[in-house]
BAGU-416864 format. One line per field, with one value per residue: residue in one letter; x, y, z of N, C-alpha, C in turn; chain; residue number from 0. Coordinates in steps of 0.1 Angstrom, whole numbers. Layout:
N
residuo: c(A, ...)
nxx: c(X, ...)
nyy: c(Y, ...)
nzz: c(Z, ...)
caxx: c(X, ...)
cayy: c(Y, ...)
cazz: c(Z, ...)
cxx: c(X, ...)
cyy: c(Y, ...)
czz: c(Z, ...)
cadena: c(A, ...)
num: c(NUM, ...)
end
This chain:
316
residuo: c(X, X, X, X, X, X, X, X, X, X, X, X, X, X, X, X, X, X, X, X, X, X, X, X, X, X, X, X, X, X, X, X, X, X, X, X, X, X, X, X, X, X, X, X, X, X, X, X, X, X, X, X, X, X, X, X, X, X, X, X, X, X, X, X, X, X, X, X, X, X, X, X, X, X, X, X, X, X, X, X, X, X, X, X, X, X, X, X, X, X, X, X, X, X, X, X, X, X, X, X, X, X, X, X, X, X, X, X, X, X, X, X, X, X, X, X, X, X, X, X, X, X, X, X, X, X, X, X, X, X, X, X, X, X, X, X, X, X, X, X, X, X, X, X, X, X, X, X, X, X, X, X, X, X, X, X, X, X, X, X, X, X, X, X, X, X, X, X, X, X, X, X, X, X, X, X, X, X, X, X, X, X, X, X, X, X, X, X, X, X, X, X, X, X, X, X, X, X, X, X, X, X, X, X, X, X, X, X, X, X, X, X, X, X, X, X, X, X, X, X, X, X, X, X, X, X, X, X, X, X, X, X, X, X, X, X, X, X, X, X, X, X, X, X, X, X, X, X, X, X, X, X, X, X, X, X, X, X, X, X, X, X, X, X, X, X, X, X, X, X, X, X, X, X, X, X, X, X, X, X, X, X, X, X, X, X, X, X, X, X, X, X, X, X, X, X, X, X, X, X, X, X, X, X, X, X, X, X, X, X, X, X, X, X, X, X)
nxx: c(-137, -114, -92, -69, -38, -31, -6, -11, 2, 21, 30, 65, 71, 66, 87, 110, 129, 115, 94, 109, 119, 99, 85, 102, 110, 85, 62, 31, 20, 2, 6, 28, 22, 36, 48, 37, 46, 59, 58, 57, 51, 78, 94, 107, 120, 125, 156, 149, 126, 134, 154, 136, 114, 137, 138, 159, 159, 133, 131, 123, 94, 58, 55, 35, 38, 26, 16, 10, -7, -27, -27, -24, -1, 18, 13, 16, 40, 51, 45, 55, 79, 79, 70, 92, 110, 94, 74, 38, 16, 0, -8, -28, -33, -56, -67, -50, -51, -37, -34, -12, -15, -39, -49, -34, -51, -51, -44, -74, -86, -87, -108, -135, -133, -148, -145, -117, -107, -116, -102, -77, -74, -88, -65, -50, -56, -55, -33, -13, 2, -2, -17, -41, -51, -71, -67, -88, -104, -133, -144, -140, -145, -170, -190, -205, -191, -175, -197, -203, -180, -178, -199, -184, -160, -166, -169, -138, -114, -106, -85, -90, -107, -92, -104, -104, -123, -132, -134, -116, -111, -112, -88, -68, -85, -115, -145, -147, -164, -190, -216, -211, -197, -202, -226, -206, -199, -219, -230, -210, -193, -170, -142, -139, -121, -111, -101, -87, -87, -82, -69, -67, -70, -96, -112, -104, -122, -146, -148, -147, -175, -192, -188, -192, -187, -163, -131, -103, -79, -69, -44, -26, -18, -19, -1, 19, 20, 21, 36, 29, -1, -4, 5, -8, -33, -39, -30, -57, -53, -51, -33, 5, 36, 55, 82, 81, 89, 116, 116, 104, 124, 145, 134, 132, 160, 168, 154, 166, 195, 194, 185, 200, 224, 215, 204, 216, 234, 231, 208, 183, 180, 173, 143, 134, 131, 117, 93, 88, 86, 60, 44, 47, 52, 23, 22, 29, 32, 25, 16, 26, 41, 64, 67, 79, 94, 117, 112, 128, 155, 178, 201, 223, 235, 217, 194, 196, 204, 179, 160, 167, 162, 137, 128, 140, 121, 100, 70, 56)
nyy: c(206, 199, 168, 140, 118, 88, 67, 35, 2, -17, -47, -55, -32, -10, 1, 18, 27, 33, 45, 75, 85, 87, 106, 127, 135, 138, 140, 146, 125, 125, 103, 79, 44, 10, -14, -47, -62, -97, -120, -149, -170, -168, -148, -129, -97, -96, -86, -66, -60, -43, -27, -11, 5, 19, 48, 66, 63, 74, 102, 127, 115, 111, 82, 51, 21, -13, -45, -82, -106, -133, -135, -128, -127, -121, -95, -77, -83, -72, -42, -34, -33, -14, 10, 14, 15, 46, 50, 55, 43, 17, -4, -25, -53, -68, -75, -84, -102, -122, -158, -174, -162, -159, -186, -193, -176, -153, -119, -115, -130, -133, -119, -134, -145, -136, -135, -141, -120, -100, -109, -107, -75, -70, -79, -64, -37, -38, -47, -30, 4, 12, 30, 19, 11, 1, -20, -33, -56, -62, -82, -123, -145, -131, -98, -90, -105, -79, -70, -84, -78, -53, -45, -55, -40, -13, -16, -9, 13, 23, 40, 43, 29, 12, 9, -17, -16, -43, -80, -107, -129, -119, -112, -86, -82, -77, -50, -24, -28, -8, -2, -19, -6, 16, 6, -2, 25, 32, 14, 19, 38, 42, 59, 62, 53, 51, 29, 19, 12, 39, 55, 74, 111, 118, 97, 99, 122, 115, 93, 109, 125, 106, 91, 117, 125, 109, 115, 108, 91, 64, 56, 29, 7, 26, 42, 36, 28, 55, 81, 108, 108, 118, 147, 158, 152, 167, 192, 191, 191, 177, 179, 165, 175, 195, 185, 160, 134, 139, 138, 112, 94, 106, 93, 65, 56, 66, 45, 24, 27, 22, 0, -17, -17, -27, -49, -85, -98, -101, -112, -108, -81, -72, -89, -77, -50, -57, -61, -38, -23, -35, -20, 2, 9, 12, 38, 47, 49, 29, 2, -26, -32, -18, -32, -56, -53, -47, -72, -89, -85, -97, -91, -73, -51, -52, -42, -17, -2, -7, 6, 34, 34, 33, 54, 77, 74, 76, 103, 120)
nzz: c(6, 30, 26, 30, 19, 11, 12, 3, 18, -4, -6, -9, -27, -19, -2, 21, 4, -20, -11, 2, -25, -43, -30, -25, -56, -63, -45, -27, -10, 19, 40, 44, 47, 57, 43, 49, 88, 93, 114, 121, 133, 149, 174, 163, 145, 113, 95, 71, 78, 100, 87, 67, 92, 100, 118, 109, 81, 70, 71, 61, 61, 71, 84, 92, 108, 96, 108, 99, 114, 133, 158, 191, 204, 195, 180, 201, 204, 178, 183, 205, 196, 175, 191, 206, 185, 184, 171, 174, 170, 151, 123, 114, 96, 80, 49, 34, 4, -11, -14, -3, 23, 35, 33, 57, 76, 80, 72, 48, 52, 76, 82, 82, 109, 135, 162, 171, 159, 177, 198, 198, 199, 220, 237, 228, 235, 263, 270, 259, 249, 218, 198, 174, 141, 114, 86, 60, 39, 23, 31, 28, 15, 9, 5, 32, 48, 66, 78, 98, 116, 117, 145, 168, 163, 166, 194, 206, 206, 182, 158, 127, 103, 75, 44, 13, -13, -22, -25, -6, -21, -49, -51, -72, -91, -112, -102, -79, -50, -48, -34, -11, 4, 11, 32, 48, 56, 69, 87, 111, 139, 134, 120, 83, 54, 20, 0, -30, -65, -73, -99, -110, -118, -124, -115, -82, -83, -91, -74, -46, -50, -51, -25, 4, 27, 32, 35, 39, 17, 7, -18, -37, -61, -82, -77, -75, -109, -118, -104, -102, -99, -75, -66, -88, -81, -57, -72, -82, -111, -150, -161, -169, -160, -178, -175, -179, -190, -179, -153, -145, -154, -139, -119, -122, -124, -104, -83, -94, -89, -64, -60, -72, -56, -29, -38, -47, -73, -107, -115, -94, -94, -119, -118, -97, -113, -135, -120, -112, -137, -148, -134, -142, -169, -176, -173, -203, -238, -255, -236, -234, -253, -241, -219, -232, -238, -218, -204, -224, -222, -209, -191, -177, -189, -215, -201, -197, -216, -230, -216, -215, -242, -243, -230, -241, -271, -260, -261, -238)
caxx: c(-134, -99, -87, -54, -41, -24, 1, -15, 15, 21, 45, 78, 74, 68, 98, 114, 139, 102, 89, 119, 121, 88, 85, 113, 102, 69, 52, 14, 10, 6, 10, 27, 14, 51, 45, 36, 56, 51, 62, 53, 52, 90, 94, 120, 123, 138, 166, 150, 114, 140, 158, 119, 114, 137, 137, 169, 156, 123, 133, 112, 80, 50, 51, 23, 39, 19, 17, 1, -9, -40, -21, -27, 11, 27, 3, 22, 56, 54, 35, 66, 89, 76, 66, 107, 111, 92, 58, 27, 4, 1, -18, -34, -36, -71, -68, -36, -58, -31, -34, -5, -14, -52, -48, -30, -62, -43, -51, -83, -90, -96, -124, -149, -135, -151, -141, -104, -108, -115, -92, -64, -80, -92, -56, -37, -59, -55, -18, -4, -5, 0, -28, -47, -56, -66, -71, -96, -112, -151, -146, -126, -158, -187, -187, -215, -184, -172, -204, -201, -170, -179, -200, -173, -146, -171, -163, -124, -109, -98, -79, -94, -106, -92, -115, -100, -138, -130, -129, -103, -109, -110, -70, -74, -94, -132, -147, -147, -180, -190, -227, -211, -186, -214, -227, -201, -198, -235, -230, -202, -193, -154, -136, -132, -107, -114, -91, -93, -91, -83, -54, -66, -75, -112, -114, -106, -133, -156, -156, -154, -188, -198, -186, -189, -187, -148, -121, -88, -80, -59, -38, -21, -13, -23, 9, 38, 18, 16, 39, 26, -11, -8, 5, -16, -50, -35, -34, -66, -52, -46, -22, 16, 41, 61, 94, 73, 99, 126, 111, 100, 136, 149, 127, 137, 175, 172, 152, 178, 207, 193, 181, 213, 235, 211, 200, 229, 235, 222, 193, 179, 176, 164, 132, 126, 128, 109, 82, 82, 80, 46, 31, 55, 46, 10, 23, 36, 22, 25, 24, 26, 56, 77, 71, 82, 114, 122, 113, 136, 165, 186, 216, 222, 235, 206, 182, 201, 198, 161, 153, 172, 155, 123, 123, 146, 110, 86, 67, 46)
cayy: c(197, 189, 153, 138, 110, 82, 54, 20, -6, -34, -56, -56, -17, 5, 1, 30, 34, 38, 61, 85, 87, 93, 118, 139, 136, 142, 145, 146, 121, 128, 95, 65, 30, 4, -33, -55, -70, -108, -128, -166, -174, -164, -136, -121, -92, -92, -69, -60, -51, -31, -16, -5, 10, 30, 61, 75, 56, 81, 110, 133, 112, 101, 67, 42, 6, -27, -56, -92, -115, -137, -136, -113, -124, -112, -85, -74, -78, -62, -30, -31, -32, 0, 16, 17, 33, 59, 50, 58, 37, 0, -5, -43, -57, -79, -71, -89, -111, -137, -174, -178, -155, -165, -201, -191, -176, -138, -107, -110, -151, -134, -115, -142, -148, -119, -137, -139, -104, -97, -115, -95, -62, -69, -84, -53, -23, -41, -46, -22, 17, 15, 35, 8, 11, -11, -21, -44, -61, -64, -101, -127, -150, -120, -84, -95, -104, -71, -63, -88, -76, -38, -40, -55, -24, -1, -14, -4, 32, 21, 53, 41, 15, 20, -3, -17, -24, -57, -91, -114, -138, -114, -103, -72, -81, -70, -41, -22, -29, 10, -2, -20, 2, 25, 1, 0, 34, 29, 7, 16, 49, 49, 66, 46, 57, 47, 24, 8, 16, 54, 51, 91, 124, 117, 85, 103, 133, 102, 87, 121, 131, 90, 93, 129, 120, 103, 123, 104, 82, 54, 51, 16, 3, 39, 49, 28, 29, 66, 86, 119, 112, 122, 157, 160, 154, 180, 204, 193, 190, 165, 178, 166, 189, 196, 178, 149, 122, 137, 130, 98, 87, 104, 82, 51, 56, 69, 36, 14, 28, 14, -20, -23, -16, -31, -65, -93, -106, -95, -121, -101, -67, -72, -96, -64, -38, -60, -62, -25, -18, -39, -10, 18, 9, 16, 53, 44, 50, 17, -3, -38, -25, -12, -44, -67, -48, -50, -89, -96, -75, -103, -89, -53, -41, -50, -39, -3, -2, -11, 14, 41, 35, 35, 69, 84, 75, 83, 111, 122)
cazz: c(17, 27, 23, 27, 8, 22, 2, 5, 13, -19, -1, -21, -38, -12, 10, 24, -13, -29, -4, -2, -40, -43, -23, -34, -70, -67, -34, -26, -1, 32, 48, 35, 54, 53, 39, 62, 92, 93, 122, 111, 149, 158, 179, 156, 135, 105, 92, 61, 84, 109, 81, 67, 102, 109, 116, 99, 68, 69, 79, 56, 57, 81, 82, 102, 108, 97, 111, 96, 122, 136, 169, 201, 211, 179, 174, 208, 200, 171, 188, 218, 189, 170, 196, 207, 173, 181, 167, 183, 160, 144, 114, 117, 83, 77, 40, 18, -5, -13, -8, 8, 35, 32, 38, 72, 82, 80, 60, 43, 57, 89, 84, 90, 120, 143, 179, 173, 158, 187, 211, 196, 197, 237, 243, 227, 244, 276, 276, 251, 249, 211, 191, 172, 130, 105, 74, 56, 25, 25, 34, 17, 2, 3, 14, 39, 62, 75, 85, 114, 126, 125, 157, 175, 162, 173, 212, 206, 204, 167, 152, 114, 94, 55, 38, 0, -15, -22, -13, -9, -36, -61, -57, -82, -106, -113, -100, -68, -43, -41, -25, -2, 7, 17, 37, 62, 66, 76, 100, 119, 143, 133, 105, 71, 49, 11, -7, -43, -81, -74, -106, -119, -111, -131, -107, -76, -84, -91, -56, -41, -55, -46, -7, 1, 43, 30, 37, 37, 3, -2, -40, -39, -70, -91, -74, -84, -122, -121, -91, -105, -96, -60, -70, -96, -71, -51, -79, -94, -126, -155, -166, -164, -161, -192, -177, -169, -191, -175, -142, -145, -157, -128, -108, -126, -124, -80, -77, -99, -90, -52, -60, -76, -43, -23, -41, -47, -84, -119, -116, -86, -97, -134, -115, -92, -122, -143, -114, -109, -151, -151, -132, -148, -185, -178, -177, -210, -245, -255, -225, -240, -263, -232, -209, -235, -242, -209, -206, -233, -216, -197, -185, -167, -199, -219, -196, -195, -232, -235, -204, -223, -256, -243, -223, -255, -280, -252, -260, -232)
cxx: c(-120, -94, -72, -54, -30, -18, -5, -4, 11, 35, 52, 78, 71, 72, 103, 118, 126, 102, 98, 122, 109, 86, 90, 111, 95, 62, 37, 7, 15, 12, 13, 29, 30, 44, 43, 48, 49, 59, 66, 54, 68, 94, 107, 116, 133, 145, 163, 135, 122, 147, 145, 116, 123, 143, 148, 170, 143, 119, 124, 99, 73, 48, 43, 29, 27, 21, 8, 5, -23, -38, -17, -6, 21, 22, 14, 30, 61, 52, 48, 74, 88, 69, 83, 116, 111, 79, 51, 11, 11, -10, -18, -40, -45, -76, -62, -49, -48, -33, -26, -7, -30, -56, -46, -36, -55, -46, -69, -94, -90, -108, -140, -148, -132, -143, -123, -99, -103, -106, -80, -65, -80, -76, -40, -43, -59, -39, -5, -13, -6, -15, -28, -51, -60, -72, -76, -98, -130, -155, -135, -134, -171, -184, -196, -205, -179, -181, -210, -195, -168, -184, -194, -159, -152, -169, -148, -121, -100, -99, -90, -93, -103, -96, -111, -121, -138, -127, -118, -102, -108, -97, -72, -77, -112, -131, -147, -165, -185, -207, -218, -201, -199, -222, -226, -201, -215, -239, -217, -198, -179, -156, -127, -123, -111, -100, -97, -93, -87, -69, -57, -72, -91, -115, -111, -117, -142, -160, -155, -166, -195, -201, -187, -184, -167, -136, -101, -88, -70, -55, -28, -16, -12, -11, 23, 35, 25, 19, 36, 11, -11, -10, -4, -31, -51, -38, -41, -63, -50, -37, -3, 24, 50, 76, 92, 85, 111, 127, 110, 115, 146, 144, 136, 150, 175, 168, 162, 188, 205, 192, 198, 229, 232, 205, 216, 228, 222, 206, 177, 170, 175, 150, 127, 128, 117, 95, 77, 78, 68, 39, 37, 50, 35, 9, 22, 24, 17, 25, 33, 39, 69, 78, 76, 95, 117, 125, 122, 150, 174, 198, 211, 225, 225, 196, 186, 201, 186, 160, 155, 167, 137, 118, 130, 134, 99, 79, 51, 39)
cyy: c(194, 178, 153, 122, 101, 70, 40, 13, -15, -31, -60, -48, -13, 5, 13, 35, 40, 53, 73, 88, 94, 104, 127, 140, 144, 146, 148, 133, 126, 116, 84, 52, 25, -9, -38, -65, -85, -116, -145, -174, -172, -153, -129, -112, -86, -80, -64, -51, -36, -17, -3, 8, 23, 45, 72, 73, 67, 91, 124, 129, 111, 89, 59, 28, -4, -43, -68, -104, -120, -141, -126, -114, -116, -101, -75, -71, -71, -45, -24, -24, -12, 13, 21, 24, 42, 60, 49, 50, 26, -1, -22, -43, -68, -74, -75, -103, -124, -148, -177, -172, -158, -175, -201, -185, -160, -130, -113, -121, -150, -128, -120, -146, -136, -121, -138, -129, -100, -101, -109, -85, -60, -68, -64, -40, -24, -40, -38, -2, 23, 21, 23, 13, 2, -12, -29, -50, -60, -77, -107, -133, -138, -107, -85, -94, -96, -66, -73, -85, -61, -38, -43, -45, -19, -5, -14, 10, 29, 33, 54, 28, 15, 7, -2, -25, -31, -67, -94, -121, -131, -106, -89, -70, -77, -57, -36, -22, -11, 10, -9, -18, 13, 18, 0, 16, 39, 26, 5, 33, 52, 57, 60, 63, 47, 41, 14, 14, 27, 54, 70, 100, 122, 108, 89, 115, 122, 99, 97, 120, 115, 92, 108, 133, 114, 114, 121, 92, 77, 53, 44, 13, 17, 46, 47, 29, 45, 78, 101, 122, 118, 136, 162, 161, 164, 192, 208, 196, 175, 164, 176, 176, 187, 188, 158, 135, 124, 136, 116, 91, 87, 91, 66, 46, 60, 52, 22, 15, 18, 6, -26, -23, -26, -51, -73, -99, -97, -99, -112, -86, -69, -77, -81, -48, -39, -57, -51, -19, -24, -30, 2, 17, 10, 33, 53, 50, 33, 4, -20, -36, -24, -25, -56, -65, -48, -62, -92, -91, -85, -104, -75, -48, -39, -45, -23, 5, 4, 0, 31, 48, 38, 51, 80, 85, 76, 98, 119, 131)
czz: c(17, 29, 24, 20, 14, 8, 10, 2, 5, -15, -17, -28, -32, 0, 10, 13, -14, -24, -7, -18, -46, -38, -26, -49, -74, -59, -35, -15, 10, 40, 45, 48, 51, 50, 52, 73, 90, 104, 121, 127, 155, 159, 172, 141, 125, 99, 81, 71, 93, 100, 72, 76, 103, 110, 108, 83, 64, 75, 75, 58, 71, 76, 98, 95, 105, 100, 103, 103, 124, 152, 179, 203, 203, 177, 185, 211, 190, 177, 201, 206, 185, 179, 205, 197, 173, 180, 171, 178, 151, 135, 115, 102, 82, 57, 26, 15, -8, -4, -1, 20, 41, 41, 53, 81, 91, 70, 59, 49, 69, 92, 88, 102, 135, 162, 177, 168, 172, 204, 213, 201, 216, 245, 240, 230, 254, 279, 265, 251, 232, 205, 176, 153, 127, 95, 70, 44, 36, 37, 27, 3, 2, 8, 21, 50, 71, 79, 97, 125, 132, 138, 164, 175, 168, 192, 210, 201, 189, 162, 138, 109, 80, 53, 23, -4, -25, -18, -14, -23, -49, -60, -58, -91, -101, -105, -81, -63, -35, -30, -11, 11, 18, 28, 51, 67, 69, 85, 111, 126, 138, 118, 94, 63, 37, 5, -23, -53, -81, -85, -115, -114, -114, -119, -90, -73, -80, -77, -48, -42, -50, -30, 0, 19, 44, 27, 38, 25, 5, -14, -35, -55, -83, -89, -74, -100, -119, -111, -93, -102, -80, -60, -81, -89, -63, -55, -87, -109, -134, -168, -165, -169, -171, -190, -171, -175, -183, -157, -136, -148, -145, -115, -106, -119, -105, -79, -80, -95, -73, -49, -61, -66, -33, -23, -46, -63, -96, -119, -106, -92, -111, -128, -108, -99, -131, -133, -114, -123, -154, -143, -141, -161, -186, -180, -195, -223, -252, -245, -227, -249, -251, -223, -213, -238, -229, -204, -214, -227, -203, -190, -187, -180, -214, -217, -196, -208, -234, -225, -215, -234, -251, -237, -237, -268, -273, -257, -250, -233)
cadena: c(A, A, A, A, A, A, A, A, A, A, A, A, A, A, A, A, A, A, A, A, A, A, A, A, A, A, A, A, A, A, A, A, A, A, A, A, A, A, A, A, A, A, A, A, A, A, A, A, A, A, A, A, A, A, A, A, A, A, A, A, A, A, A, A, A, A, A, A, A, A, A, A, A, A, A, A, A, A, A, A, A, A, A, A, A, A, A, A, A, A, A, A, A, A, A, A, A, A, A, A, A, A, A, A, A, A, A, A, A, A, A, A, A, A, A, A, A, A, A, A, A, A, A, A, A, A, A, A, A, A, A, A, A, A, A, A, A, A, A, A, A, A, A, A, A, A, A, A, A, A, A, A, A, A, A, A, A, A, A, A, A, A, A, A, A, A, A, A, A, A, A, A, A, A, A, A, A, A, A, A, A, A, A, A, A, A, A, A, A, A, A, A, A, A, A, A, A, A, A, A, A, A, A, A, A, A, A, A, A, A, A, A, A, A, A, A, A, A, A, A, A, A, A, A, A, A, A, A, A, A, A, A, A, A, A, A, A, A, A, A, A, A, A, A, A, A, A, A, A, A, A, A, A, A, A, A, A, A, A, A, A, A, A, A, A, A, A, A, A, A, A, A, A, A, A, A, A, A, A, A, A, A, A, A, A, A, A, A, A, A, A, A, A, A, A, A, A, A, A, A, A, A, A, A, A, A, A, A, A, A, A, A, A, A, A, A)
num: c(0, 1, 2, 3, 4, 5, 6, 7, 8, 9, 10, 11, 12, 13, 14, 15, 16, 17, 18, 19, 20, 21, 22, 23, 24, 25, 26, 27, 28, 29, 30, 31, 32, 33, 34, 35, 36, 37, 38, 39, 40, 41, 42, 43, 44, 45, 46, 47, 48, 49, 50, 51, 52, 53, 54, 55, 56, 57, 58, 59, 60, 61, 62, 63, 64, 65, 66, 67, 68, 69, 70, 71, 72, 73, 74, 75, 76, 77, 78, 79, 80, 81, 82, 83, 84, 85, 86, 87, 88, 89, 90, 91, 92, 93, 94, 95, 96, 97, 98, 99, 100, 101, 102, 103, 104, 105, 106, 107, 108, 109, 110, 111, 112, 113, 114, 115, 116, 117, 118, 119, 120, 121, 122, 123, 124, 125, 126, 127, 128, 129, 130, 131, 132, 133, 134, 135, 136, 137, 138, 139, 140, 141, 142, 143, 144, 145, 146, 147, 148, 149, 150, 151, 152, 153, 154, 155, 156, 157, 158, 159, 160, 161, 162, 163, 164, 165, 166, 167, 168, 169, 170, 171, 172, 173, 174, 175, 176, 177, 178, 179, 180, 181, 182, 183, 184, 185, 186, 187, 188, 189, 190, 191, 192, 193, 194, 195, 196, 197, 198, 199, 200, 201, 202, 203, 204, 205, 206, 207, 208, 209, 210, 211, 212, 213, 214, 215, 216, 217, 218, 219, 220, 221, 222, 223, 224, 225, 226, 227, 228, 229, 230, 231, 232, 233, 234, 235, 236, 237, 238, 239, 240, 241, 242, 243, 244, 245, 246, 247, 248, 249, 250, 251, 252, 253, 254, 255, 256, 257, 258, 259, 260, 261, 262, 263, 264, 265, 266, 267, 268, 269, 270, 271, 272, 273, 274, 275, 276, 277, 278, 279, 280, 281, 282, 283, 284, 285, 286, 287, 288, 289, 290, 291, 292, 293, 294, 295, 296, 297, 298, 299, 300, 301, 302, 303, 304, 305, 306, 307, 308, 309, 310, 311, 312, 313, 314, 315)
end
């Protein structure tokens, strides 16, 4: 069966740098999703979402814009916006698990509420030509919830629904809901799109052989730990390829050398290397070893050290 495999955005690591680095590296996905826009009710987008956007920034890849709103008017301006890009499709985020976004009755904290679902939905196939996606959680308090709001998608020409099978409240911890994952695609006519947990080639076979009807795959967080699984699912193996340290350093060093042009002050770019080596040291043999030598690393030239040392006693 052929499958394609799509980057699940994690706002704040898979901005365009990522994407393009990734890509060239390694390649295997087909389609990478962008972080979410966020409006906060003023019609303005900012220069780091435009710089995201556009098109001379993503010039190798397919990219599908996201928006996070609970608002038909914003839902709108964003959709004009990316649709001036170039973009023919808006991914509608009902899905980001955090409290702060939660609380605001956005991402995952709108799922219970099916009538302003739908108010959006009605308001942006009536006055927009943009093609319509979106992404979900189960719910936020039960996986019970999206199976209110499915029979309302099924009256919209919705492209796909990529379903993370989990709630909100649970972040990303515990386990993924694979019954009730099955569920939805039970009770609904569109086309889901699996997201969650996929962090290995063993673990995508797995929900293959689980879903066998699921044909497009989300890898989210499996894919900033681990930028070799994509290509690796592709070529059915598990094995890396013999220059795999000298890969992965390349990696390191394309995405540092960009933080480090792009972000202002030492303080800056050590917080967003450290954030990205709490998924990268899961490659690691040690991972607990490599994240603390980098935590301890408070200045650029300690951290260049410690990075150094650690890929120099790697043995992958």
């Amino acid at each position: 069966m052929d499958y394609t495999l799509l980057s699940s955005p994690l706002q704040g690591f898979t901005d365009f740098r990522f994407r393009n680095a990734q890509n060239k590296l390694f390649g295997g996905i087909d389609t990478f999703y962008s972080p979410y826009i966020r409006l906060n009710g003023k019609m303005v987008i900012k220069p780091s979402y435009e710089r995201d956007l556009l098109p001379e920034n993503n010039l190798d890849l397919e990219v599908i814009p996201q928006v996070i709103t609970n608002d038909a008017d914003e839902f709108l301006f964003v959709a004009k916006y990316v649709r001036e890009l170039g973009y023919k499709e808006l991914n509608w985020n009902l899905g980001c698990p955090y409290p702060m976004v939660t609380k605001s009755g956005m991402g995952s904290g709108l799922i219970s509420k099916p009538e302003k679902i739908n108010h959006v939905l009605e308001r942006a196939h009536a006055e927009s030509d943009i093609i319509v996606s979106m992404k979900m959680r189960l719910g936020y308090e039960n996986s019970e919830e999206i199976l209110d709001v499915l029979p309302i998608l099924d009256t919209y020409p919705i492209k796909n629904i990529a379903i993370h099978a989990r709630i909100g409240k649970q972040l990303y911890k515990g386990g993924v809901h694979l019954d009730a994952f099955q569920q939805c695609i039970d009770n609904t006519k569109h086309k889901l799109y699996y997201n969650g947990d996929i962090t290995s080639v063993a673990k995508f076979q797995e929900m293959q052989q689980r879903f066998p009807t699921i044909d497009h795959w989300m890898i989210g967080r499996g894919l900033i730990s681990d930028p070799f699984l994509p290509s690796m699912i592709k070529n059915n193996t598990v094995e890396y390829p013999e220059n795999k340290i000298e890969l992965f350093n390349a990696f390191h060093d394309t995405l540092y050398a960009i933080y480090s042009e792009s972000l202002s002050g030492s303080t800056h770019i050590l917080l967003k290397m450290y954030h990205l080596w709490e998924y990268f040291s899961a490659t690691f043999s040690n991972p607990h070893k490599v994240l603390k030598k980098i935590k301890k690393a408070q200045s650029i030239r300690n951290y260049e050290a410690a990075v150094a040392e650690i890929f120099r006693n790697e043995k992958f």
